[in-house]
C-alpha positions in Angstrom: 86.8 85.7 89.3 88.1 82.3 89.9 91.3 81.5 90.6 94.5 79.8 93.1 95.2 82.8 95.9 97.6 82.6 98.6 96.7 84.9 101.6 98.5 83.2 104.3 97.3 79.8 103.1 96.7 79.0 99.2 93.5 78.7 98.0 91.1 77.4 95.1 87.9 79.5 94.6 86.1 82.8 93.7 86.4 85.9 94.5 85.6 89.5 94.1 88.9 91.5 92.1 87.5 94.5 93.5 87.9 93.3 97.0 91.2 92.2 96.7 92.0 95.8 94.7 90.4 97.7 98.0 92.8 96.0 100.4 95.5 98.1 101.6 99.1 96.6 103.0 101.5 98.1 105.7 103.6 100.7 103.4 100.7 101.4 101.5 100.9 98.0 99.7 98.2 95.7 98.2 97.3 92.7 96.6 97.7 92.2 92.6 98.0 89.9 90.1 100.8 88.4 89.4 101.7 89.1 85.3 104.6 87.1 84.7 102.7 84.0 85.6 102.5 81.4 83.1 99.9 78.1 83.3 102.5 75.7 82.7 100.3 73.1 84.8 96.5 72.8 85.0 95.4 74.8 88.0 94.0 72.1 89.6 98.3 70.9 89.8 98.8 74.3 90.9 96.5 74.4 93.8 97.4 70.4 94.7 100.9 71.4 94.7 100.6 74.8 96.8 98.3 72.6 99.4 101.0 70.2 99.8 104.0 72.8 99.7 102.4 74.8 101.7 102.6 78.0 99.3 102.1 78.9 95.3 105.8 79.9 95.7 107.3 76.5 97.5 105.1 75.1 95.0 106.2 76.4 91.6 109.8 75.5 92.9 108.5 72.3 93.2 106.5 71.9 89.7 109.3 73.0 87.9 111.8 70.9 89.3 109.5 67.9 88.2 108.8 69.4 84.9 112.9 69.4 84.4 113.4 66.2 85.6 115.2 67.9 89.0 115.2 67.0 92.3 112.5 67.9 93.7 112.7 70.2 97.4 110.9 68.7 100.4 108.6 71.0 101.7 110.9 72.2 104.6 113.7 73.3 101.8 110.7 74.6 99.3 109.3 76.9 102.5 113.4 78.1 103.1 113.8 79.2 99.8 111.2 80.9 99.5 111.4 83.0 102.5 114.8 84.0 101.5 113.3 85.1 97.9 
């Protein structure tokens, strides 16, 4: 598969669903897809956006807030919020 994965750092490439289905989190976790996500932006937007923000999550704050004619969060207030998400 091809996609924008965030495992500590985001990231634009392939990979193998299988492998990411086989990893196992503390509390018997893992890793899936997200379903509710919606392609608003080109990928290539997403995956400029999470490099800059520093995370797909800092960086959808940030997208949408553009797309809505917002403020947009620095990356420092994008990072915050998301941790307390």
């Amino acid at each position: 598969m091809f996609g924008l994965a965030d495992l500590g750092h985001p990231e634009l490439g392939s990979w193998s669903l299988r492998e990411m289905e086989a990893i196992r989190l503390p509390f018997g976790m893992g890793i899936e897809r997200d379903l509710l996500f919606t392609g608003d932006f080109p990928i290539s937007v997403w995956a400029e956006a999470a490099r800059q923000a520093g995370s797909i999550r800092a960086a959808e704050r940030i997208l949408h807030a553009r797309s809505f004619g917002g403020e947009v969060p620095d990356r420092k207030h994008a990072e915050t919020e998301t941790r307390k998400s």
